[in-house]
VOBA-1610 file (N, C-alpha, C; in pm, whole numbers, padded with zeros to 5 digits, always signed):
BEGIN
Unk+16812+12566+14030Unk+16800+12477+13914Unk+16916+12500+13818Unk+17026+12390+13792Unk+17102+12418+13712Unk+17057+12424+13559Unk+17114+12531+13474Unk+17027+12521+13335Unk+17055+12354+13273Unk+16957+12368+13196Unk+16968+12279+13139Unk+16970+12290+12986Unk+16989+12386+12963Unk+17049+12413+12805Unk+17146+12399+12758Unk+17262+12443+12880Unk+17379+12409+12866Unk+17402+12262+12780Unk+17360+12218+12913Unk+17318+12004+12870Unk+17270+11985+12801Unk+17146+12062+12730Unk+17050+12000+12583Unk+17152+12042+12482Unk+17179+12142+12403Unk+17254+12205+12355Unk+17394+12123+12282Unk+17463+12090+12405Unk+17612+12010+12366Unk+17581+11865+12362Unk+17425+11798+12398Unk+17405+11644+12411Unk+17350+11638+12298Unk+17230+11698+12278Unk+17188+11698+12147Unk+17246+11682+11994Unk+17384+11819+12007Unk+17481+11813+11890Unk+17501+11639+11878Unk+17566+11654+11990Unk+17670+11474+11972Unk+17550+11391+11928Unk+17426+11369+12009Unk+17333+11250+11987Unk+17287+11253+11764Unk+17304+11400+11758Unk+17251+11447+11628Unk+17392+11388+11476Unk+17470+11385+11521Unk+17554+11320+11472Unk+17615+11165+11541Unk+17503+11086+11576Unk+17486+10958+11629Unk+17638+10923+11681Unk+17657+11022+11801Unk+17749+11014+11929Unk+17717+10907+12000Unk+17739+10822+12035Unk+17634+10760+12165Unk+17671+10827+12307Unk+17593+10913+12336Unk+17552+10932+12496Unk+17434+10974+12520Unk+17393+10956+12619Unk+17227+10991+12665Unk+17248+11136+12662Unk+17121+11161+12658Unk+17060+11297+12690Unk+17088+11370+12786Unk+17115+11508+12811Unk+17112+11551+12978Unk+17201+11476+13067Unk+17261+11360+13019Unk+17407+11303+13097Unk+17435+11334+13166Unk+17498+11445+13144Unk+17575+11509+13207Unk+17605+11654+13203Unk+17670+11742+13248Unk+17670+11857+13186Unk+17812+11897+13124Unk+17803+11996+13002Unk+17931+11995+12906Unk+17925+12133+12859Unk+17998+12158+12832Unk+18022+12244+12776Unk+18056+12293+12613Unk+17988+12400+12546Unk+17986+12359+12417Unk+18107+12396+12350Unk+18226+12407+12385Unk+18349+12411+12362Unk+18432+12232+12373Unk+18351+12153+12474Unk+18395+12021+12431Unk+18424+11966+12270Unk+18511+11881+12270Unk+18530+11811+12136Unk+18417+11787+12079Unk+18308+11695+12160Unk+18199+11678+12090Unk+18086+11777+12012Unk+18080+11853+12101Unk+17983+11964+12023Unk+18062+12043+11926Unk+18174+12075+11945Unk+18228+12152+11849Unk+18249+12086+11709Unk+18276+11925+11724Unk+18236+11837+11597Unk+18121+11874+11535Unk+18041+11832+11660Unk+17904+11834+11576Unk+17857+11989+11509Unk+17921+12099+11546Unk+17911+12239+11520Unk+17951+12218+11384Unk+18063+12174+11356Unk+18140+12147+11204Unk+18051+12098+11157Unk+18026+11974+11211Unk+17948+11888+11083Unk+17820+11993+11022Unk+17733+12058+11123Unk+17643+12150+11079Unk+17720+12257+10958Unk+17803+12284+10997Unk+17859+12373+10901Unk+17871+12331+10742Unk+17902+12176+10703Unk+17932+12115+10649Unk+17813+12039+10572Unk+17702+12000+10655Unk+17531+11988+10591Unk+17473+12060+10505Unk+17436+11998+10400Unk+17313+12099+10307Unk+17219+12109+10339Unk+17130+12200+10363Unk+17010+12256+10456Unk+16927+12289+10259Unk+16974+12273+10162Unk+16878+12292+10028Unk+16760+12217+10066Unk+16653+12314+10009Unk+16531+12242+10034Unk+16486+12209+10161Unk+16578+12192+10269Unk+16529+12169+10403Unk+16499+12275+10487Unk+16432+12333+10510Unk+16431+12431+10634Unk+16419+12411+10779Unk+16331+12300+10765Unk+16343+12233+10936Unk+16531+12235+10990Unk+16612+12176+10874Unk+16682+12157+10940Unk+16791+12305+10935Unk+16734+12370+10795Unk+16846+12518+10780Unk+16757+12626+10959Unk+16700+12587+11010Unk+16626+12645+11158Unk+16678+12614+11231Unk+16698+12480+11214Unk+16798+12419+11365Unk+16934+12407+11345Unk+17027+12395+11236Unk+17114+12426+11202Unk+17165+12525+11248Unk+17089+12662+11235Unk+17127+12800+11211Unk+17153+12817+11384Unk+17012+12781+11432Unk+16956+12828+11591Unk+17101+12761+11641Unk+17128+12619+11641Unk+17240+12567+11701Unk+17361+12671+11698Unk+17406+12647+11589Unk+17517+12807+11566Unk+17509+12922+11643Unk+17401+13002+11622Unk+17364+13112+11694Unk+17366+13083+11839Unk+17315+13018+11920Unk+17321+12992+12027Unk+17430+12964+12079Unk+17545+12893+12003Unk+17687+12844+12014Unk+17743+12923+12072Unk+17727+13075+11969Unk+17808+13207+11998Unk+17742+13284+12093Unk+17648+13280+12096Unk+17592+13345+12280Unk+17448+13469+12165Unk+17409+13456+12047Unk+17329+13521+12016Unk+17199+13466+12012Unk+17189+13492+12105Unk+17055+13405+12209Unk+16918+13488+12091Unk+16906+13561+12078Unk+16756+13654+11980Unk+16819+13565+11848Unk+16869+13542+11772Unk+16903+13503+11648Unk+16854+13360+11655Unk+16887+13281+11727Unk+16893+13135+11751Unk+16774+13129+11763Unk+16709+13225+11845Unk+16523+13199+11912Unk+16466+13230+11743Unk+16504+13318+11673Unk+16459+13337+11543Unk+16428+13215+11436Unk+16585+13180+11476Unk+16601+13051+11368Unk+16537+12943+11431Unk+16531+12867+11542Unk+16475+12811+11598Unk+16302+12789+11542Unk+16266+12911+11531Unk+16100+12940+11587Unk+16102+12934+11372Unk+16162+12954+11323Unk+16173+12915+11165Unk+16166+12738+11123Unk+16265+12643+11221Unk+16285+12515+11221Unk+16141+12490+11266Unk+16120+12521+11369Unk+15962+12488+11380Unk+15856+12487+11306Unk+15853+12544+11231Unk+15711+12554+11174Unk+15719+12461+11076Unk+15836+12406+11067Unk+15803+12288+10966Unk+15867+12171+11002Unk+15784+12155+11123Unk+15787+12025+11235Unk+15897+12003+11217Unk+16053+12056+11290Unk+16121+12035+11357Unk+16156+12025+11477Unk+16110+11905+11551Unk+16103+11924+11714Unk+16254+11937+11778Unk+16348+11904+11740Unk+16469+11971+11809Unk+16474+12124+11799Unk+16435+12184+11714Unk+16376+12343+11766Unk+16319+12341+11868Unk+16170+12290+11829Unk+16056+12286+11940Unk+16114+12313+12084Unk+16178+12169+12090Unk+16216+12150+12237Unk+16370+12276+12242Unk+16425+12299+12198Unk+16542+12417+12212Unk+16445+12566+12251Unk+16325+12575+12175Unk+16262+12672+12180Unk+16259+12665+12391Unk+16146+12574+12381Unk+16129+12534+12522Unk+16228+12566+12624Unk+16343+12501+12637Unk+16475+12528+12731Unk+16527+12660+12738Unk+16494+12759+12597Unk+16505+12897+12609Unk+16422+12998+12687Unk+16338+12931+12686Unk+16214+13005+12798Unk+16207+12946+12937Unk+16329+12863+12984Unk+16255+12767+13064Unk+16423+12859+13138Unk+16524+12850+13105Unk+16605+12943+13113Unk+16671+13053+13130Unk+16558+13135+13049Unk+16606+13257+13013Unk+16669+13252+12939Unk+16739+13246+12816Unk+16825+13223+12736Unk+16804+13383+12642Unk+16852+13465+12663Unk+16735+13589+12576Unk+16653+13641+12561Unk+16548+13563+12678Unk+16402+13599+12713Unk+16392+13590+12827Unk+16268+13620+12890Unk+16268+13632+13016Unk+16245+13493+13033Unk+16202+13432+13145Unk+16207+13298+13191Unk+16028+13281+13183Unk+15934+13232+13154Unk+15835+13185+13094Unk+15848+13016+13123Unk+15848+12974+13240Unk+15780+12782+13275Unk+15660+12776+13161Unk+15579+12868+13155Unk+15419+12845+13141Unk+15451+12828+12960Unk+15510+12913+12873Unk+15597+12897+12809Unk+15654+12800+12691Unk+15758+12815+12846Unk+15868+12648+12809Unk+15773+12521+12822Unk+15684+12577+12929Unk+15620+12367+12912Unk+15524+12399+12750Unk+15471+12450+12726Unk+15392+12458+12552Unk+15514+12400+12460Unk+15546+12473+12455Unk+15691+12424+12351Unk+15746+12312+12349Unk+15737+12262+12494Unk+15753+12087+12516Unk+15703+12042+12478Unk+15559+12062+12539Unk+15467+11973+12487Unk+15434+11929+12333Unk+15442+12062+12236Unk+15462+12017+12107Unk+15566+11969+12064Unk+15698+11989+12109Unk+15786+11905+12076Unk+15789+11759+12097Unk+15724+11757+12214Unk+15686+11594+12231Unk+15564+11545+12224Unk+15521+11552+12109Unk+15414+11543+12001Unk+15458+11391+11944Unk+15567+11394+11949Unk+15616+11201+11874Unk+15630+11103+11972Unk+15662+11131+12080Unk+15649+11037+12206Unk+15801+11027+12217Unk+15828+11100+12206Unk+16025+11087+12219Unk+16070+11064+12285Unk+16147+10986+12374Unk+16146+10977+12529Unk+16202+11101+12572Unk+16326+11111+12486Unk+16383+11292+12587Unk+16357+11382+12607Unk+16210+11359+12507Unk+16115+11526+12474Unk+16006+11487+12575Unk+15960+11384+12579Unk+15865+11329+12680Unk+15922+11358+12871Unk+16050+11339+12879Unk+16098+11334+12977Unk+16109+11508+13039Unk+16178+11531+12957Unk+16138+11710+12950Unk+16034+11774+12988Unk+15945+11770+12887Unk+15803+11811+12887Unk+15798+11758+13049Unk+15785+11650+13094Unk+15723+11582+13229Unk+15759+11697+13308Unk+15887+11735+13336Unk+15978+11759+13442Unk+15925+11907+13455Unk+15902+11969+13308Unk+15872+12136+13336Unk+15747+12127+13403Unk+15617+12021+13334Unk+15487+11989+13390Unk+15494+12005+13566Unk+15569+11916+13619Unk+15570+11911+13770Unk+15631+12028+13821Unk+15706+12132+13758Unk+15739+12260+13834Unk+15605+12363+13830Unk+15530+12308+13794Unk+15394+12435+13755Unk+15310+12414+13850Unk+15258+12526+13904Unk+15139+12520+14005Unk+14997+12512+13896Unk+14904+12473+14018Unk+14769+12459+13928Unk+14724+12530+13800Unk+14771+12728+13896Unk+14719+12838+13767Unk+14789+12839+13641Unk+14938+12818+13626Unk+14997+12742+13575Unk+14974+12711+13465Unk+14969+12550+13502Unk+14902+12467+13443Unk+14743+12490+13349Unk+14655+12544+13405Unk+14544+12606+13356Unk+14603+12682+13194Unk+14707+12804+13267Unk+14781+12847+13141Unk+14836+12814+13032Unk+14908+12693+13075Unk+15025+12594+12977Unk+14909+12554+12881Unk+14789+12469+12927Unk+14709+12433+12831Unk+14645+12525+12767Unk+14587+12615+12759Unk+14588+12720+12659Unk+14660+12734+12565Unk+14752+12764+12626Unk+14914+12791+12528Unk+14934+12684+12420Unk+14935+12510+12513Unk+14927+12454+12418Unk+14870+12449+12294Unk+14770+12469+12291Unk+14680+12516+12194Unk+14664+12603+12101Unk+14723+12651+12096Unk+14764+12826+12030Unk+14890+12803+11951Unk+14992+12702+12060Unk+15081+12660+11972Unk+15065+12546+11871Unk+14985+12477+11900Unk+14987+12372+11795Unk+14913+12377+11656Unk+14805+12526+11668Unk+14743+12547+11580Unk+14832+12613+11454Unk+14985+12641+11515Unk+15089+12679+11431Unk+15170+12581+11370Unk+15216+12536+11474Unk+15356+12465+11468Unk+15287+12258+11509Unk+15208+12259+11532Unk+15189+12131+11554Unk+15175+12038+11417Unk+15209+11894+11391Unk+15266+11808+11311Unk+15113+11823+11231Unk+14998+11827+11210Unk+14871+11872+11155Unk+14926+11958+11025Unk+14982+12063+11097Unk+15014+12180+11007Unk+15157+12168+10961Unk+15249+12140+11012Unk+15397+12210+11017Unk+15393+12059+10932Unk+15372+11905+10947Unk+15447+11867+10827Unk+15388+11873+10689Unk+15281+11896+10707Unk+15252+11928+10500Unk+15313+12040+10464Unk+15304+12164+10579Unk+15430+12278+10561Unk+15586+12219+10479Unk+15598+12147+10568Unk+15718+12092+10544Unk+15749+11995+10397Unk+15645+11887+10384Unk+15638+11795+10264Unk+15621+11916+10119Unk+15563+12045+10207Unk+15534+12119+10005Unk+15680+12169+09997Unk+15763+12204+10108Unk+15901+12254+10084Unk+15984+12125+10016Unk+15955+12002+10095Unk+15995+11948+10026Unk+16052+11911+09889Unk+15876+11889+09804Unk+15880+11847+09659Unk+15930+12005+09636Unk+15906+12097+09642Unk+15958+12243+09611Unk+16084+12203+09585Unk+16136+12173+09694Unk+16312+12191+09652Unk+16375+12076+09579Unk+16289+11959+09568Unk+16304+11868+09504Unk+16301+11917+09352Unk+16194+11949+09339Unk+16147+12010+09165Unk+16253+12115+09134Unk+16314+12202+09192Unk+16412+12297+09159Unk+16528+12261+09134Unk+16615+12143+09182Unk+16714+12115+09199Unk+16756+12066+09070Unk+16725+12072+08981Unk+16762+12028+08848Unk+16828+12146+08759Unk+16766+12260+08801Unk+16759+12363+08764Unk+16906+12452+08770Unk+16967+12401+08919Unk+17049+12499+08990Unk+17173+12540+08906Unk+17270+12622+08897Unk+17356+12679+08806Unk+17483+12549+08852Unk+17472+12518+09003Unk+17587+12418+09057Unk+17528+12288+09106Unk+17487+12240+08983Unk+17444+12122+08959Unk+17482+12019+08855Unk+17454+11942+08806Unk+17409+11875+08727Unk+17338+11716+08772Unk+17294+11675+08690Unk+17205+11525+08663Unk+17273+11387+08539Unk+17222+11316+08652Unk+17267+11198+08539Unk+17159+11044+08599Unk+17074+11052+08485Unk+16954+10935+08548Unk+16856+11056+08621Unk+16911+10897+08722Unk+16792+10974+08893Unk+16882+11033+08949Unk+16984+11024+08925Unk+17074+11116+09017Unk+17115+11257+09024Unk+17118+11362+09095Unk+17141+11495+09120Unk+17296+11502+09168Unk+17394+11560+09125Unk+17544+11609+09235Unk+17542+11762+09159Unk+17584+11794+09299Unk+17618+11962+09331Unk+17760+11949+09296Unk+17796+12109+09267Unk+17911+12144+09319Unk+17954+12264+09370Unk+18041+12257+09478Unk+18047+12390+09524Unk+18115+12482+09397Unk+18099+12638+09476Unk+18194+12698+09348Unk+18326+12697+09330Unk+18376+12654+09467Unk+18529+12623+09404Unk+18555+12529+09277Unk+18443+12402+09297Unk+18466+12279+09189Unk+18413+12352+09067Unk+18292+12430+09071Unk+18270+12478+08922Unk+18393+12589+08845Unk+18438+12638+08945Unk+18505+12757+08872Unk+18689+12667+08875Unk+18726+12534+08932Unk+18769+12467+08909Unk+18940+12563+08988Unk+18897+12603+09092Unk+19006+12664+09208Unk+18965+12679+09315Unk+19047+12681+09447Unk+18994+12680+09603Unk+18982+12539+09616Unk+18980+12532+09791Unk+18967+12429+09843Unk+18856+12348+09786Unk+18844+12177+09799Unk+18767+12098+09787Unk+18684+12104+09898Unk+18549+12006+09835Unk+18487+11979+10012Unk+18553+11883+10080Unk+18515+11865+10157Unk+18529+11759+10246Unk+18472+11639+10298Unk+18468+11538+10094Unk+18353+11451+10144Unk+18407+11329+10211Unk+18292+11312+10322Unk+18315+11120+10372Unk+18348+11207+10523Unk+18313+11341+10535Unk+18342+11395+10643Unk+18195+11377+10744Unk+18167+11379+10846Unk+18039+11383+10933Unk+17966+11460+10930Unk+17857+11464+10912Unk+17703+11557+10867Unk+17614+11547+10955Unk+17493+11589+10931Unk+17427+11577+11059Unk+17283+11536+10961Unk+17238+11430+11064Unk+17091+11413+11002Unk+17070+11335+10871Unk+17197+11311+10841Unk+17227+11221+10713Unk+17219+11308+10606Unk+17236+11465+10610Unk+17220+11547+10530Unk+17343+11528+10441Unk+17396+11564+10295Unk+17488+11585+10226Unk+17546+11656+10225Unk+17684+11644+10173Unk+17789+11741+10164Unk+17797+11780+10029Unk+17756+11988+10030Unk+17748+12012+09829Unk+17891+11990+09808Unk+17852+11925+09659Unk+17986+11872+09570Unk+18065+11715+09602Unk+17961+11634+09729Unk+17968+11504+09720Unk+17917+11422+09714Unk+17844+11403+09616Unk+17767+11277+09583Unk+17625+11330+09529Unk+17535+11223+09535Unk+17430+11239+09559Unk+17298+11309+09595Unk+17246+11407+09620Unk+17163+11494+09686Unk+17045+11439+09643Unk+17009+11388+09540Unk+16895+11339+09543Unk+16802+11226+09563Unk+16838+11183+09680Unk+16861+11043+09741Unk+16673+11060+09822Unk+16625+10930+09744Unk+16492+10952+09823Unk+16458+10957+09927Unk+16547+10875+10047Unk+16509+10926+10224Unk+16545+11098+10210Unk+16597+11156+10158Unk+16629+11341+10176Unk+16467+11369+10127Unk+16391+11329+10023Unk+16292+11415+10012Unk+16148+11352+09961Unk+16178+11203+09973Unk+16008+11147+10015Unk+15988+11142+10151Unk+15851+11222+10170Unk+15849+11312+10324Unk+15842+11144+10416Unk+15746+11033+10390Unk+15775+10930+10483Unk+15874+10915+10479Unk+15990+10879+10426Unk+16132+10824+10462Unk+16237+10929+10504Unk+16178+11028+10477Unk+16245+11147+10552Unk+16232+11178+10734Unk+16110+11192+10719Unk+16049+11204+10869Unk+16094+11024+10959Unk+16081+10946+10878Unk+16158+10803+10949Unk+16259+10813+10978Unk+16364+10855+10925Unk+16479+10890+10948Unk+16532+10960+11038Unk+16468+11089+11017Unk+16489+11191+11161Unk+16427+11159+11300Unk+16332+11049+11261Unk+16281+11050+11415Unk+16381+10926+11461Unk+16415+10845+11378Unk+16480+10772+11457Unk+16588+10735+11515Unk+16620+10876+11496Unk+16760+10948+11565Unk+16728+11000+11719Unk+16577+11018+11768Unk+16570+11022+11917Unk+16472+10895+11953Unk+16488+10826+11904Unk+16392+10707+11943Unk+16504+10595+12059Unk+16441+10578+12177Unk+16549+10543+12290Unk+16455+10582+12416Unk+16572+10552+12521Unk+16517+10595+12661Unk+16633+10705+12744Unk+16563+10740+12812Unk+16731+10838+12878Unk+16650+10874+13035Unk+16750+10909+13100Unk+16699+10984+13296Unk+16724+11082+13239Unk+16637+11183+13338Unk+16663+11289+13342Unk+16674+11337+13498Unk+16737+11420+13520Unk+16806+11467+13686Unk+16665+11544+13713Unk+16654+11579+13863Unk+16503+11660+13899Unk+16519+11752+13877Unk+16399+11859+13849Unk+16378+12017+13831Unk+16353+12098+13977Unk+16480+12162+14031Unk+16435+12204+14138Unk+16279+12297+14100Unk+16213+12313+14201Unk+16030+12342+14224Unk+16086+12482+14339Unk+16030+12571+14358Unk+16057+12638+14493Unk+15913+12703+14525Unk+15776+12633+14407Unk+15683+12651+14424Unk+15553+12531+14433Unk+15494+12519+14534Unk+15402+12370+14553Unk+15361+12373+14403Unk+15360+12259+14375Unk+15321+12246+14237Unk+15116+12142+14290Unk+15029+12225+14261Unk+14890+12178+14236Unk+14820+12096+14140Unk+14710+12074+14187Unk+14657+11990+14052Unk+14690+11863+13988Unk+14676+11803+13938Unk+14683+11636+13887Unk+14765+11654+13751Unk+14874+11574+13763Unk+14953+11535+13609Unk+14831+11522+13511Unk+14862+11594+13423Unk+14806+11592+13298Unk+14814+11462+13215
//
């Protein structure tokens, strides 16, 4: 079975900064132009107030550089406040080995809550680990499921998420590299406050429609009314995509779930 992290990993970046290519495409490497863009642009995102995305942000990075325990950290942080591109990264790390031992039984839980929205690529995923599992397996995975969702499933993880929200919403007025005018919030980095060092780099590519501190706006209501927030992010995997087969080297039992 060729990994497929490799492929989630560098497709994801690009799709996450609305690249157009499918999912799992192909396989790349995360030294390509594309991911390494999209690496920048993460670099370049404000993760204030967000943690879903300062989890997957971080995990992406970490994983970039080969610190496979750090990424599973940050990752398993993006999660809990229903970030399913964790979710499913979580998944491919166990499904892998990526730092851990290899866990199918695992990786398919982690799918499965990641594809909790009906995503097609998370859906497609989830399927593929499903059919490598034998019956006992399977018996297992659903357990698991369960255990995981009583954590990390959208029940819990987005009101998790909506109180971080208004949290960081309500603070942001406050911040030392800030100011307000109206409804409006702009940052600035400390080069602009202390008025030396490089500028940012606004009008540059972000990820997730997140902002760049010290350009513009930050307090823009799709960033932190949780419906137009969560609309937003999902409809950045909303689509169809193939996915290539999961070699099996074990009869897989029992009836699709």
């Amino acid at each position: 079975m060729k990994s497929i992290s490799s492929r989630l990993f560098s497709i994801c970046l690009a799709i996450a900064i609305a690249i157009a290519m499918p999912m799992f495409a192909h396989a790349a490497d995360m030294k390509d132009k594309a991911s390494q863009d999209a690496l920048l642009a993460m670099q370049r995102s404000s993760t204030y107030g967000h943690p879903d995305q300062e989890g997957q942000f971080g995990g992406m990075q970490s994983y970039a550089h080969g610190n496979f325990k750090r990424a599973m950290e940050q990752f398993k942080s993006g999660a809990r406040y229903a970030d399913k591109l964790s979710q499913l990264s979580i998944a491919l790390m166990y499904l892998n080995g990526d730092g851990v031992q290899k866990d199918p039984v695992e990786a398919f839980a982690w799918a499965a809550i990641a594809a909790e929205r009906q995503f097609p690529q998370f859906l497609a995923t989830r399927d593929q680990i499903w059919a490598s599992l034998d019956a006992s397996q399977r018996e297992q995975a659903k357990q698991r499921v369960e255990q995981l969702y009583a954590e990390y499933g959208d029940t819990v993880a987005k009101p998790r998420m909506e109180r971080a929200l208004r949290q960081g919403r309500s603070e942001m007025t406050g911040s030392l590299l800030g100011n307000s005018a109206g409804n409006a919030v702009y940052t600035m980095t400390p080069e602009q406050f202390n008025g030396s060092g490089p500028m940012p780099a606004c009008g540059a590519s972000t990820i997730e429609f997140a902002p760049i501190t010290g350009c513009g706006d930050i307090y823009a209501s799709s960033r932190w009314d949780p419906k137009q927030y969560f609309s937003a992010a999902d409809s950045l995997w909303k689509g169809t995509v193939t996915v290539g087969a999961i070699e099996n080297t074990q009869p897989a039992g029992g009836k699709s779930h």
